[in-house]
PDB file of the backbone (N, CA, C, O) and the ligand in Angstrom, with CONECT records:
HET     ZN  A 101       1
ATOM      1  N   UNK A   1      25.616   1.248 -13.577  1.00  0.00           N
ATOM      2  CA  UNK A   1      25.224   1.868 -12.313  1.00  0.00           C
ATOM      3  C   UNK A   1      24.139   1.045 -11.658  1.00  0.00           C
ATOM      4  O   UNK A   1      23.257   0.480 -12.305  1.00  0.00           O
ATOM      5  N   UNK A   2      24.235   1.009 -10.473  1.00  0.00           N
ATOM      6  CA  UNK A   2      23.342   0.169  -9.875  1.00  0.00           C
ATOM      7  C   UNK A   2      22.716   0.869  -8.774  1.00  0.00           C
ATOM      8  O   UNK A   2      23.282   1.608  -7.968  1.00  0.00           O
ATOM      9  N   UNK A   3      21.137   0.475  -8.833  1.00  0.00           N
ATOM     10  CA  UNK A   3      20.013   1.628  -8.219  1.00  0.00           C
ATOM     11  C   UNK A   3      19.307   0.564  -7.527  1.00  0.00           C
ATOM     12  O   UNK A   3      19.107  -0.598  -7.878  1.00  0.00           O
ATOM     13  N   UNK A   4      18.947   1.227  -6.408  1.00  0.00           N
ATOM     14  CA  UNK A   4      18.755   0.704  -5.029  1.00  0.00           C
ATOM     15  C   UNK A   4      16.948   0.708  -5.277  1.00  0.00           C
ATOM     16  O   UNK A   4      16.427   1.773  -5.608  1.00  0.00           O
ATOM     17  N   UNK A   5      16.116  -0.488  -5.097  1.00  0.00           N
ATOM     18  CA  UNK A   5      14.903  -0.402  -5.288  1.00  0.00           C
ATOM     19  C   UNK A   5      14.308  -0.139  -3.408  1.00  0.00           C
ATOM     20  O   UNK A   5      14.046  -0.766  -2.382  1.00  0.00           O
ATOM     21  N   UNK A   6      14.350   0.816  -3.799  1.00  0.00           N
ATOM     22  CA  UNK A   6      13.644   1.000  -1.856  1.00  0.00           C
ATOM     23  C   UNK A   6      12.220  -0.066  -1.581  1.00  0.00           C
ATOM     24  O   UNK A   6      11.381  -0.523  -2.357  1.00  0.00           O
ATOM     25  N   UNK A   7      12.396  -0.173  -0.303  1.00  0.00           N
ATOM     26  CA  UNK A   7      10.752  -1.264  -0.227  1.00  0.00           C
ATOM     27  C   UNK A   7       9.349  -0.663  -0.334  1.00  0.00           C
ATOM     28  O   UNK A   7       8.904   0.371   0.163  1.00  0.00           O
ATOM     29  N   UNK A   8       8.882  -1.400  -0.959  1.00  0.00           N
ATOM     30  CA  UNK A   8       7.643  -0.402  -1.237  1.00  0.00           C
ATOM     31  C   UNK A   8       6.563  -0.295   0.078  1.00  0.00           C
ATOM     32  O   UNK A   8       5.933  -1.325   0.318  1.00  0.00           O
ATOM     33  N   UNK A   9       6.355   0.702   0.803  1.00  0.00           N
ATOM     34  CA  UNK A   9       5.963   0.987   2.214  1.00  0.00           C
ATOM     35  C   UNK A   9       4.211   0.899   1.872  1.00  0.00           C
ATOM     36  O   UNK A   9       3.647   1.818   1.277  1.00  0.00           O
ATOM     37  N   UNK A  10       3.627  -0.089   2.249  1.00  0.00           N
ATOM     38  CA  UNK A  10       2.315   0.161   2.402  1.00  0.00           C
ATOM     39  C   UNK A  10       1.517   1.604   2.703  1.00  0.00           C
ATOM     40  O   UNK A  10       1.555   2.154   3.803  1.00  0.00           O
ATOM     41  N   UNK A  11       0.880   2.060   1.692  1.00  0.00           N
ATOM     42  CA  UNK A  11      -0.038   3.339   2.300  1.00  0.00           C
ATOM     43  C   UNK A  11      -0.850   3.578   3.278  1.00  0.00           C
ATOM     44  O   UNK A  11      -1.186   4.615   3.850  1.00  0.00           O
ATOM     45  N   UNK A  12      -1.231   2.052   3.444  1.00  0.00           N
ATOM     46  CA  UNK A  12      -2.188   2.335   4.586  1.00  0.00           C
ATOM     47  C   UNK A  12      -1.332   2.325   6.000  1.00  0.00           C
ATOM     48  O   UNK A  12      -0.254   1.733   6.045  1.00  0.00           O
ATOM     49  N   UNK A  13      -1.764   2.876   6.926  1.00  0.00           N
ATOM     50  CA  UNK A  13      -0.872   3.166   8.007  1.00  0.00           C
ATOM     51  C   UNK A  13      -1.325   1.819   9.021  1.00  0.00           C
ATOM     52  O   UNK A  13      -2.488   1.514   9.286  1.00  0.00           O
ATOM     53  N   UNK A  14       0.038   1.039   9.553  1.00  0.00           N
ATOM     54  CA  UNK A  14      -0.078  -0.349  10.843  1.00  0.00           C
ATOM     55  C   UNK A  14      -1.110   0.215  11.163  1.00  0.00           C
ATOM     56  O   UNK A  14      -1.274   1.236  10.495  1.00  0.00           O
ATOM     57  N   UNK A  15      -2.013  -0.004  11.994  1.00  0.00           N
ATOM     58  CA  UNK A  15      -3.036   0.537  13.003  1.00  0.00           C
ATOM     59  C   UNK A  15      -1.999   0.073  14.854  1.00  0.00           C
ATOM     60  O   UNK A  15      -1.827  -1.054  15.319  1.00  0.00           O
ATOM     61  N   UNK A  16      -1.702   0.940  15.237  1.00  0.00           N
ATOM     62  CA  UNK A  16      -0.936   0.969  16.622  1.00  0.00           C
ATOM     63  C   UNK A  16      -1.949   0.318  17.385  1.00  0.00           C
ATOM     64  O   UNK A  16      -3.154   0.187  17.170  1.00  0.00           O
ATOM     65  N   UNK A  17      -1.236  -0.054  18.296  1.00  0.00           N
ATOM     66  CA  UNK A  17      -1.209  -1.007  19.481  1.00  0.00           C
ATOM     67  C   UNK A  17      -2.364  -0.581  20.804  1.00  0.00           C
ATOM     68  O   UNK A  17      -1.584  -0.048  21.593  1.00  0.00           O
ATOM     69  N   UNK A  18      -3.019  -0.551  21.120  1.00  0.00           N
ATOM     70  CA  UNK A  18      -3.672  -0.060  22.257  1.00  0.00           C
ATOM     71  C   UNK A  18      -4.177  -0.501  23.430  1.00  0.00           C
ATOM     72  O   UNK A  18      -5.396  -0.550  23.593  1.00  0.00           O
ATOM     73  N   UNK A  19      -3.307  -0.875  24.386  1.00  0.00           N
ATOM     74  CA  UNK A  19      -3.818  -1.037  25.640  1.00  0.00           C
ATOM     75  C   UNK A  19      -4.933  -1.524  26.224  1.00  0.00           C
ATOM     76  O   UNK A  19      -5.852  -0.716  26.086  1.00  0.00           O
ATOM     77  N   UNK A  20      -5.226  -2.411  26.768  1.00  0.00           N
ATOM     78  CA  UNK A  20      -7.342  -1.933  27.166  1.00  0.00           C
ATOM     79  C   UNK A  20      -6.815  -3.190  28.741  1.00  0.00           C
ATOM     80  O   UNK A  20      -5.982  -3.987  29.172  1.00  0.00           O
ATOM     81  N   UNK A  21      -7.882  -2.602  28.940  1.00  0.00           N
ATOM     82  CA  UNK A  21      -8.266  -3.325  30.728  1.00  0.00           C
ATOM     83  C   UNK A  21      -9.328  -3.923  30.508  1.00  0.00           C
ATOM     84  O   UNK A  21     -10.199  -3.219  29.996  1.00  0.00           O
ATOM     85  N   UNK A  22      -9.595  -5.008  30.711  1.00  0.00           N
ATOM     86  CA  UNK A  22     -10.980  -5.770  31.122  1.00  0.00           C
ATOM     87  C   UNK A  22     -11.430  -5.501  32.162  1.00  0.00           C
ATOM     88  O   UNK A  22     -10.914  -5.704  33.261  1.00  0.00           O
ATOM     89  N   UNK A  23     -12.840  -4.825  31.830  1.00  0.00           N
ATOM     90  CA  UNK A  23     -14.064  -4.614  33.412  1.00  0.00           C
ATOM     91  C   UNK A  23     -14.968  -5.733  33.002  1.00  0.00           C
ATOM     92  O   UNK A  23     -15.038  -6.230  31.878  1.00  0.00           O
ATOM     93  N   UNK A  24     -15.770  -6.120  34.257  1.00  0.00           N
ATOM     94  CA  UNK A  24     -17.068  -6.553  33.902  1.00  0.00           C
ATOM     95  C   UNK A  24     -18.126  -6.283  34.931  1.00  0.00           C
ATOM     96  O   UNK A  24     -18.272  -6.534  36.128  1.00  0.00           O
ATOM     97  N   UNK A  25     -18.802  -5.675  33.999  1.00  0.00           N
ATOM     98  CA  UNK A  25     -20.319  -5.277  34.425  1.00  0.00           C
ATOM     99  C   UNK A  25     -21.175  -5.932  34.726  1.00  0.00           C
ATOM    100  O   UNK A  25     -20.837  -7.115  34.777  1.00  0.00           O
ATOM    101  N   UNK A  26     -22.819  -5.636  35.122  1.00  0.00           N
ATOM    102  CA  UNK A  26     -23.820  -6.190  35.664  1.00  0.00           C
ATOM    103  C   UNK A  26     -23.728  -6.743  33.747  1.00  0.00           C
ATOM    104  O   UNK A  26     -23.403  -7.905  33.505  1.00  0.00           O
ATOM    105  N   UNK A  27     -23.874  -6.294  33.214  1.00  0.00           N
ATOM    106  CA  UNK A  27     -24.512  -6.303  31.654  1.00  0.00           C
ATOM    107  C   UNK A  27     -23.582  -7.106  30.918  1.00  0.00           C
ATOM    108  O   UNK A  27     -24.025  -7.943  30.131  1.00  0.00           O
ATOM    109  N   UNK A  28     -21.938  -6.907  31.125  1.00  0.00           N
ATOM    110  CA  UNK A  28     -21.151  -7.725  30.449  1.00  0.00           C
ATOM    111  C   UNK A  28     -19.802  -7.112  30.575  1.00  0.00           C
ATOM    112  O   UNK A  28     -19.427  -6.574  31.617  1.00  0.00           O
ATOM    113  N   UNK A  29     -19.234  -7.181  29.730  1.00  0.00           N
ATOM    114  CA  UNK A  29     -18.013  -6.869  29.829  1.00  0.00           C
ATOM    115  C   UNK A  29     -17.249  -5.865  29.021  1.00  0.00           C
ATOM    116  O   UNK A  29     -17.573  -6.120  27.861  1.00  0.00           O
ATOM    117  N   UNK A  30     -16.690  -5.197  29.014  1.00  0.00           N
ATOM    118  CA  UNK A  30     -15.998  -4.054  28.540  1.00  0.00           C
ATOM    119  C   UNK A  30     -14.476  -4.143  28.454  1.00  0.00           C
ATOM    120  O   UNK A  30     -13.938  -4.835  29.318  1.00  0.00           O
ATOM    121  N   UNK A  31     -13.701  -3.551  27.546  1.00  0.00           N
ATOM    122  CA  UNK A  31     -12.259  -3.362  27.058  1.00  0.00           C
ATOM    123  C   UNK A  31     -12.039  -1.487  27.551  1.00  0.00           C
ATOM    124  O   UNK A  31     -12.456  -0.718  26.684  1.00  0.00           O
ATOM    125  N   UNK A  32     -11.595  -0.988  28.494  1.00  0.00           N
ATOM    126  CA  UNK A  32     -11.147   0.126  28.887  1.00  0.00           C
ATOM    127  C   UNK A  32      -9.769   0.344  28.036  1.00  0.00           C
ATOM    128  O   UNK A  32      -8.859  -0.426  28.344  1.00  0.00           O
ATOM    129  N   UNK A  33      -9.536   1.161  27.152  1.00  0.00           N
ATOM    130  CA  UNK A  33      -8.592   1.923  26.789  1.00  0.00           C
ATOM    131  C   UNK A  33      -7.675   3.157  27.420  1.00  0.00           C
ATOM    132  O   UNK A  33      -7.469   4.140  26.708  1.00  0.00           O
ATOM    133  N   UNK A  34      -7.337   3.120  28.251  1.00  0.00           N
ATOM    134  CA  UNK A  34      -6.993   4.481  29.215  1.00  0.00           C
ATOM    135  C   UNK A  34      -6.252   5.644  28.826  1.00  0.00           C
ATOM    136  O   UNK A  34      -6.123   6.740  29.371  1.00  0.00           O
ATOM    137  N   UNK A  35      -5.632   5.000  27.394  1.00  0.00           N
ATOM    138  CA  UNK A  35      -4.827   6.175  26.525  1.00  0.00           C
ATOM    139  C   UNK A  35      -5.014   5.545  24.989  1.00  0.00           C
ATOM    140  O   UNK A  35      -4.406   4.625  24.443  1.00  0.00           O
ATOM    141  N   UNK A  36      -6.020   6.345  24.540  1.00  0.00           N
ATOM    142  CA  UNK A  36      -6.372   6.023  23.053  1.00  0.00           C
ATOM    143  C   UNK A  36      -4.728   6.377  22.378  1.00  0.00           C
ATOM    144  O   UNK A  36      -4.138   7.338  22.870  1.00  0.00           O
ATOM    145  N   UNK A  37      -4.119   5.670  21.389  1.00  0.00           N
ATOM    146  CA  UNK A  37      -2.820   5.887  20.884  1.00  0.00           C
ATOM    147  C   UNK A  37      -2.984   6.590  19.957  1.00  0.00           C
ATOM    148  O   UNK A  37      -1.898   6.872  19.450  1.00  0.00           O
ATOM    149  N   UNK A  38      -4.090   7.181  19.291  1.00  0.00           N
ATOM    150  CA  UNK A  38      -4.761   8.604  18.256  1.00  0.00           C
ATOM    151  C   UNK A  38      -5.083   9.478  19.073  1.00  0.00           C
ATOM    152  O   UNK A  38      -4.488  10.459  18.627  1.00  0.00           O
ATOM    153  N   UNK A  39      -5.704   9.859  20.114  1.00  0.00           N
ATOM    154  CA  UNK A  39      -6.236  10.643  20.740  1.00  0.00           C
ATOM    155  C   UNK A  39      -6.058  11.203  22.219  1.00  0.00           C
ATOM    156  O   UNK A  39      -6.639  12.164  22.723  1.00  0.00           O
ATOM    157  N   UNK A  40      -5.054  10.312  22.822  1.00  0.00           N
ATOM    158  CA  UNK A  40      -4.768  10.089  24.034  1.00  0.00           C
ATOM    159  C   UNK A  40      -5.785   9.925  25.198  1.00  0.00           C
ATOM    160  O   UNK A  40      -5.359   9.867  26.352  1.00  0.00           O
ATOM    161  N   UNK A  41      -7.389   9.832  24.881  1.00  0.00           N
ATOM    162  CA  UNK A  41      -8.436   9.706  25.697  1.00  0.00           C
ATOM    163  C   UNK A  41      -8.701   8.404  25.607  1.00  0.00           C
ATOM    164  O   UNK A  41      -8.273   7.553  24.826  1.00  0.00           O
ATOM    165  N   UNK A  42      -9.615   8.330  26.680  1.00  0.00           N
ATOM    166  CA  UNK A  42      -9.856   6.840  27.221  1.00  0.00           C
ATOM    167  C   UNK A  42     -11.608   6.882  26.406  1.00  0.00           C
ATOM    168  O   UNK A  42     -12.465   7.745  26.221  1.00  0.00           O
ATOM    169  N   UNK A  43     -11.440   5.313  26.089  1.00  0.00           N
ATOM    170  CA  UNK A  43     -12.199   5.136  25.030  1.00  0.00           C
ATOM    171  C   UNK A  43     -12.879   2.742  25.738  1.00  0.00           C
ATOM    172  O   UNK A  43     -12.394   1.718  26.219  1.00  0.00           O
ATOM    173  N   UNK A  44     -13.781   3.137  25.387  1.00  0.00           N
ATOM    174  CA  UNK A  44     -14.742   1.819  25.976  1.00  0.00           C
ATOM    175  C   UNK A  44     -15.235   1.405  24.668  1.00  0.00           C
ATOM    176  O   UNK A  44     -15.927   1.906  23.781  1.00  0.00           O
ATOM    177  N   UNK A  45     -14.402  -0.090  24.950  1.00  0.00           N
ATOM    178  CA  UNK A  45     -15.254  -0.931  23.747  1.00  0.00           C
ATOM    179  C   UNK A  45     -16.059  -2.054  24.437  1.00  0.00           C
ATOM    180  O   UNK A  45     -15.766  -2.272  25.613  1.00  0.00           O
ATOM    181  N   UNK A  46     -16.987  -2.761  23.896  1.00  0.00           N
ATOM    182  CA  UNK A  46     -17.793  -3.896  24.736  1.00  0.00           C
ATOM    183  C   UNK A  46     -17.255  -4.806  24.110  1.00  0.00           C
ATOM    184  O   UNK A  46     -16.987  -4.818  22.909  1.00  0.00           O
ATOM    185  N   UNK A  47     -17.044  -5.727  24.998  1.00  0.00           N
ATOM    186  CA  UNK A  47     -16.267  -7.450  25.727  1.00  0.00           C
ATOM    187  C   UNK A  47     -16.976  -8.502  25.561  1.00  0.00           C
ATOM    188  O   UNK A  47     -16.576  -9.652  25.737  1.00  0.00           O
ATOM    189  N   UNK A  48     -18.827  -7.941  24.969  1.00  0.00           N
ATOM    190  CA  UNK A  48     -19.300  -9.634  25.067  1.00  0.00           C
ATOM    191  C   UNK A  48     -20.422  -9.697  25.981  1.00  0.00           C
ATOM    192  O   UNK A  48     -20.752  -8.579  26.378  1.00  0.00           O
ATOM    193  N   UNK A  49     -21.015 -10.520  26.376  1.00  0.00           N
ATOM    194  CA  UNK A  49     -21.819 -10.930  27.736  1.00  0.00           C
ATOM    195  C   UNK A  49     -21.409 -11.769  28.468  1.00  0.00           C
ATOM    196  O   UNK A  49     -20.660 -12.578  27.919  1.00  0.00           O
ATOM    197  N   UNK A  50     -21.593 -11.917  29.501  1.00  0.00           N
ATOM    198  CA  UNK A  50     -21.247 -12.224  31.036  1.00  0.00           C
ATOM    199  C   UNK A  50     -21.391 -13.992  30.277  1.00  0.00           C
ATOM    200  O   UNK A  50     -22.431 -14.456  29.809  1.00  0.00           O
ATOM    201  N   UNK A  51     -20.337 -14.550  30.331  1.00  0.00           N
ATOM    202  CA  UNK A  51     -20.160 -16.256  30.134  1.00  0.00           C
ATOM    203  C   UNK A  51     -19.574 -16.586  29.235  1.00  0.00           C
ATOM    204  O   UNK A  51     -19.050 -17.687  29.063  1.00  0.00           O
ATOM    205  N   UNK A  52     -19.581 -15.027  28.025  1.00  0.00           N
ATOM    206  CA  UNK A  52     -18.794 -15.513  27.255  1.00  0.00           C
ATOM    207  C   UNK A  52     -17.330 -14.956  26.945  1.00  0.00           C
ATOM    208  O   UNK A  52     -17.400 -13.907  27.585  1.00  0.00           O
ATOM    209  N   UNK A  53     -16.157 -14.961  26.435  1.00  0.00           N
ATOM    210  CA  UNK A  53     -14.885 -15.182  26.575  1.00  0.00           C
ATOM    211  C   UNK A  53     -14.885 -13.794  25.822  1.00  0.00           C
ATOM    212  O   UNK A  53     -15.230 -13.675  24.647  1.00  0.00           O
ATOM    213  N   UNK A  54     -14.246 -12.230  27.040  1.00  0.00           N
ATOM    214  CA  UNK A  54     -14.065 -11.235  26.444  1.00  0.00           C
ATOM    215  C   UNK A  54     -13.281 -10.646  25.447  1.00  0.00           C
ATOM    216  O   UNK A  54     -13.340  -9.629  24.756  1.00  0.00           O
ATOM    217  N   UNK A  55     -12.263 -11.936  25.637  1.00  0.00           N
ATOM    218  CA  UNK A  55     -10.683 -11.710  24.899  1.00  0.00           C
ATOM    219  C   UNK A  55     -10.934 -12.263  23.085  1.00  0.00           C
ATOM    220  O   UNK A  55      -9.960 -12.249  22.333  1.00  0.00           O
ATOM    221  N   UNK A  56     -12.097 -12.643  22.657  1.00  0.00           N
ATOM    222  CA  UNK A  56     -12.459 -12.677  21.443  1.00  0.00           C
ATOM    223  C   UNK A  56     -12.454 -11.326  20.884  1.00  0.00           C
ATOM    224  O   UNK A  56     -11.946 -11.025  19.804  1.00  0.00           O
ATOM    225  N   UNK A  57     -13.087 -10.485  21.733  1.00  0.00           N
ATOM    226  CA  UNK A  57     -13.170  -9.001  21.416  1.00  0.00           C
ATOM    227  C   UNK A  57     -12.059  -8.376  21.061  1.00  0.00           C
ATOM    228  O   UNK A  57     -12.004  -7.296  20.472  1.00  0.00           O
ATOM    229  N   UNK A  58     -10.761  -9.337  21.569  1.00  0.00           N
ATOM    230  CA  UNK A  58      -9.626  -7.996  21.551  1.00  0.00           C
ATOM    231  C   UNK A  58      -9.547  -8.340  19.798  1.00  0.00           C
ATOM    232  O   UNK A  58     -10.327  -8.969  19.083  1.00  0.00           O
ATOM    233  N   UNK A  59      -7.961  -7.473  19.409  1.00  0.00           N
ATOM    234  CA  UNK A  59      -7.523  -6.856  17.919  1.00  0.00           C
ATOM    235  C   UNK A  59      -8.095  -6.150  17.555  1.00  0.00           C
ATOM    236  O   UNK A  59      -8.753  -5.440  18.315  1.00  0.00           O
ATOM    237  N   UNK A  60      -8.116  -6.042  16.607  1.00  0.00           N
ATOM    238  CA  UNK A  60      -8.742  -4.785  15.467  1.00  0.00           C
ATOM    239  C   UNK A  60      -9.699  -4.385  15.476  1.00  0.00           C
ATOM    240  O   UNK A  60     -10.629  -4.868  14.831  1.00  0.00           O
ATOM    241  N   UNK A  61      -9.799  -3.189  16.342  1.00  0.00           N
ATOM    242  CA  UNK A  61     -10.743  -2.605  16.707  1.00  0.00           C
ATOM    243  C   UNK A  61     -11.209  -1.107  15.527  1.00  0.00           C
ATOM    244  O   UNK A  61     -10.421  -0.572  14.747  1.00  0.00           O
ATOM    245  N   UNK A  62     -12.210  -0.845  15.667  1.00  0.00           N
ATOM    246  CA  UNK A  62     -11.793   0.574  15.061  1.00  0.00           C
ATOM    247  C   UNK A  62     -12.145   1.844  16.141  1.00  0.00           C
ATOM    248  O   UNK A  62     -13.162   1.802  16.833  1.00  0.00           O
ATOM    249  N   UNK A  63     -11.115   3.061  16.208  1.00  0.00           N
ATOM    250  CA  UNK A  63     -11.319   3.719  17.364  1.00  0.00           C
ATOM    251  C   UNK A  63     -12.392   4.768  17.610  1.00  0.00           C
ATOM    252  O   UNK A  63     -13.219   5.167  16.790  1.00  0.00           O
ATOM    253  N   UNK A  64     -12.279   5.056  18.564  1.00  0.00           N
ATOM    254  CA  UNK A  64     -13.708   5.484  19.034  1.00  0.00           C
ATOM    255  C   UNK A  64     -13.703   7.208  19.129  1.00  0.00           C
ATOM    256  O   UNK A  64     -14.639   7.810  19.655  1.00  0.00           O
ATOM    257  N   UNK A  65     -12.430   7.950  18.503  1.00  0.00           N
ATOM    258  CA  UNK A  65     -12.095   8.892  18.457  1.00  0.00           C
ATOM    259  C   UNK A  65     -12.998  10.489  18.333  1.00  0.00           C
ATOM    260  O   UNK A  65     -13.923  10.500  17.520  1.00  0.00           O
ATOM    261  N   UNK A  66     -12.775  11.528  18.968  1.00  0.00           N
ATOM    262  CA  UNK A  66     -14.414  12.464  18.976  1.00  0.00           C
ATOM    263  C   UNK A  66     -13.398  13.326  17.567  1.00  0.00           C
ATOM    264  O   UNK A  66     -13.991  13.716  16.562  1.00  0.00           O
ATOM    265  N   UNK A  67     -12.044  13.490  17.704  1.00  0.00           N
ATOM    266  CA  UNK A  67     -11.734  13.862  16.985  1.00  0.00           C
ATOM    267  C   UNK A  67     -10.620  13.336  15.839  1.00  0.00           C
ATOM    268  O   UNK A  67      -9.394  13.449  15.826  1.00  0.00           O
ATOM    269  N   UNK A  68     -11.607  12.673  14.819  1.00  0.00           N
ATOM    270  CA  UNK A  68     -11.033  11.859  13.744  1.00  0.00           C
ATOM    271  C   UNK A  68     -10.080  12.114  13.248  1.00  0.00           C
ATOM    272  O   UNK A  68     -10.184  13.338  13.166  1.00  0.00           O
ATOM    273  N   UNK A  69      -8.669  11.729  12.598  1.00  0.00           N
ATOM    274  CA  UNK A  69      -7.758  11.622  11.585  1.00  0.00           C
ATOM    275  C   UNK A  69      -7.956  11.025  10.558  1.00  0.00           C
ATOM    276  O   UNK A  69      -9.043  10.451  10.485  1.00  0.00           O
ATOM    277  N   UNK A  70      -7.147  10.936   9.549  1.00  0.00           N
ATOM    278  CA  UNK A  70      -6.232  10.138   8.846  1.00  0.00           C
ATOM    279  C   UNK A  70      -5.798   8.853   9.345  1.00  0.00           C
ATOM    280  O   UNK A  70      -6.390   7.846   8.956  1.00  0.00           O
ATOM    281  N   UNK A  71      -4.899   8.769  10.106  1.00  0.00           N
ATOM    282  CA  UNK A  71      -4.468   7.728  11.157  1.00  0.00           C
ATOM    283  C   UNK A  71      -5.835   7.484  12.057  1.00  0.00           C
ATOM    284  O   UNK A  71      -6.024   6.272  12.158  1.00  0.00           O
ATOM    285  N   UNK A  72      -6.655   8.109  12.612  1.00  0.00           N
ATOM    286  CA  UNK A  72      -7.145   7.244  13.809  1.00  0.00           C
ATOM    287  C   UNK A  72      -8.297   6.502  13.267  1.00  0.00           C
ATOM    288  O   UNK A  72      -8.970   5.652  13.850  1.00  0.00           O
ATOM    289  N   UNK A  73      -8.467   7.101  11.655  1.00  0.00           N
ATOM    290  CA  UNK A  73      -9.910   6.142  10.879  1.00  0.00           C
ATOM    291  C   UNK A  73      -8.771   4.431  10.532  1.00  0.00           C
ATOM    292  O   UNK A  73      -9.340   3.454  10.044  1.00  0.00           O
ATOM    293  N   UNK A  74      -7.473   4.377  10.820  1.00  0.00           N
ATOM    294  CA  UNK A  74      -7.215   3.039  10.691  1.00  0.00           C
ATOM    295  C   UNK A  74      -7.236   2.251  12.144  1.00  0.00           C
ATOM    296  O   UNK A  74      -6.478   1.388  12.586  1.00  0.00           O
ATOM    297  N   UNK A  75      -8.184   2.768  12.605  1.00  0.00           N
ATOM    298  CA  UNK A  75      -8.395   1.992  14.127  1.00  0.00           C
ATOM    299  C   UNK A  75      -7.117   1.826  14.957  1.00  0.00           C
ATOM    300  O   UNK A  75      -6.075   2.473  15.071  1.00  0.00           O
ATOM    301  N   UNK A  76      -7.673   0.564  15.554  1.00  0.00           N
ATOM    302  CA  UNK A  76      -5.844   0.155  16.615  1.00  0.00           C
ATOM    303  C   UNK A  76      -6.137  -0.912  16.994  1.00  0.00           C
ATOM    304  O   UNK A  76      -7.275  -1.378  17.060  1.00  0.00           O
ATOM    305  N   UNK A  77      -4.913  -1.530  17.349  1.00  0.00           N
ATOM    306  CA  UNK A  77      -5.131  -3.209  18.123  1.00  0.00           C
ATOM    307  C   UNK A  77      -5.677  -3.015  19.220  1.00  0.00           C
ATOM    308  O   UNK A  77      -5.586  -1.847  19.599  1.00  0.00           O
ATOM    309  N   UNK A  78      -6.267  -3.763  19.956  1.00  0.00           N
ATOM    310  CA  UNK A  78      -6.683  -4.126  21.467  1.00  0.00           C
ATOM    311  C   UNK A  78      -5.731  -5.095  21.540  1.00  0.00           C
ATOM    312  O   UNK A  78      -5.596  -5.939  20.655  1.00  0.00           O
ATOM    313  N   UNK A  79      -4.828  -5.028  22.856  1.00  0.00           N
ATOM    314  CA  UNK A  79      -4.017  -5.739  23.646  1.00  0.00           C
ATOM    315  C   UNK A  79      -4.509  -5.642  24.651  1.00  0.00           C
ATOM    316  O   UNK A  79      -4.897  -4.530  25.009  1.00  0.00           O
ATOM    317  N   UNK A  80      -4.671  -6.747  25.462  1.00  0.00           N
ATOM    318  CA  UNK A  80      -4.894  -7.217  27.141  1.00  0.00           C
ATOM    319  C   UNK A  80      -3.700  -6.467  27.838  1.00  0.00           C
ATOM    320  O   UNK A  80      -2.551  -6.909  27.855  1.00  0.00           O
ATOM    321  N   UNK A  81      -4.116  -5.233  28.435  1.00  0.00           N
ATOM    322  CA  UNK A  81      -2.953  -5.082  29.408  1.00  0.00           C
ATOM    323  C   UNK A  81      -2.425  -6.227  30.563  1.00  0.00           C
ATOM    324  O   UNK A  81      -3.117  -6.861  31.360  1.00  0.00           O
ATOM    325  N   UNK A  82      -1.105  -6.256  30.383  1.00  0.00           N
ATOM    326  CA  UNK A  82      -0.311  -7.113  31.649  1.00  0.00           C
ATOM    327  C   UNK A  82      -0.386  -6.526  32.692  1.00  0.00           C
ATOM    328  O   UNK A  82      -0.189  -7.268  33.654  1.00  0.00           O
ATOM    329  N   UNK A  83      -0.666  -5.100  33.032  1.00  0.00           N
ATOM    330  CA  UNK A  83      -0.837  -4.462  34.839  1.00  0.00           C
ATOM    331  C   UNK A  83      -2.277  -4.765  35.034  1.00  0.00           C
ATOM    332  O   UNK A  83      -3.159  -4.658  34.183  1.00  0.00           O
ATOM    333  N   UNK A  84      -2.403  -5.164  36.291  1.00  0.00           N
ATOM    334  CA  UNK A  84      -3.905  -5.388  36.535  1.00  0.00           C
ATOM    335  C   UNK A  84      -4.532  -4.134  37.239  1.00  0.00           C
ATOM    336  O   UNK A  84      -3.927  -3.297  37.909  1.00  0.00           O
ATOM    337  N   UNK A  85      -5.901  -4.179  36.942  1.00  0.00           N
ATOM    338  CA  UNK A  85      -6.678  -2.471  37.446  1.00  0.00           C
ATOM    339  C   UNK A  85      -6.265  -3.034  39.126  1.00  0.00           C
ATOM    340  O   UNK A  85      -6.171  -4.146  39.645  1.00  0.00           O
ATOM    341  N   UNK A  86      -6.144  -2.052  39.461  1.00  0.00           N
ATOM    342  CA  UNK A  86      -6.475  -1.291  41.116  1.00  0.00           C
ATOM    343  C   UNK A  86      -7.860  -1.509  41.676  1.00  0.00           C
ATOM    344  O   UNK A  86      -8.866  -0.952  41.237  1.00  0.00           O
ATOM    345  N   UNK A  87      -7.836  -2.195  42.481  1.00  0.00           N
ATOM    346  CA  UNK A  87      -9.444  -2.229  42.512  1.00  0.00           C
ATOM    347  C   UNK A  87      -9.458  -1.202  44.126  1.00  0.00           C
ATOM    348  O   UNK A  87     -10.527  -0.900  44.657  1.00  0.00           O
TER     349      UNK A  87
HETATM  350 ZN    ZN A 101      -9.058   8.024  20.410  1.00  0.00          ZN2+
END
């Protein structure tokens, strides 16, 4: 008889994907989240200071959630959104 070894699924959970907008401030720069992918609230991470390159900031973030999980203590990616803000 032959038995099927299923793949063994990591416990820890991917950390999902999350959106963010680049602002920049008098002070520096910021990553806007507009839909946390744990929480569905919009959530601000800081970008750095003004000269230096905000997009170091993005990936693996950990989230900024008021109301913690399971899942949302494994943070989430920062991705550069492709739509640009509305100014
Ligand atoms: Zn959140």
């Amino acid at each position: 008889m032959s038995t099927q070894v299923p793949e063994i699924i990591s416990e820890r959970p991917q950390p999902p994907i999350a959106l963010a907008t680049l602002k920049t401030g008098q002070q520096g720069h910021y990553w806007i989240v507009r839909r946390c992918p744990h929480c569905g609230k919009r959530h601000v991470h800081g970008g750095g200071r003004l000269g230096s390159d905000p997009r170091t900031f993005l990936g693996h973030r950990n989230s900024h959630c008021i109301n913690r999980s399971p899942l949302s203590s494994a943070g989430y990616v920062l991705v550069e959104s492709a739509s640009k803000v509305q100014r």
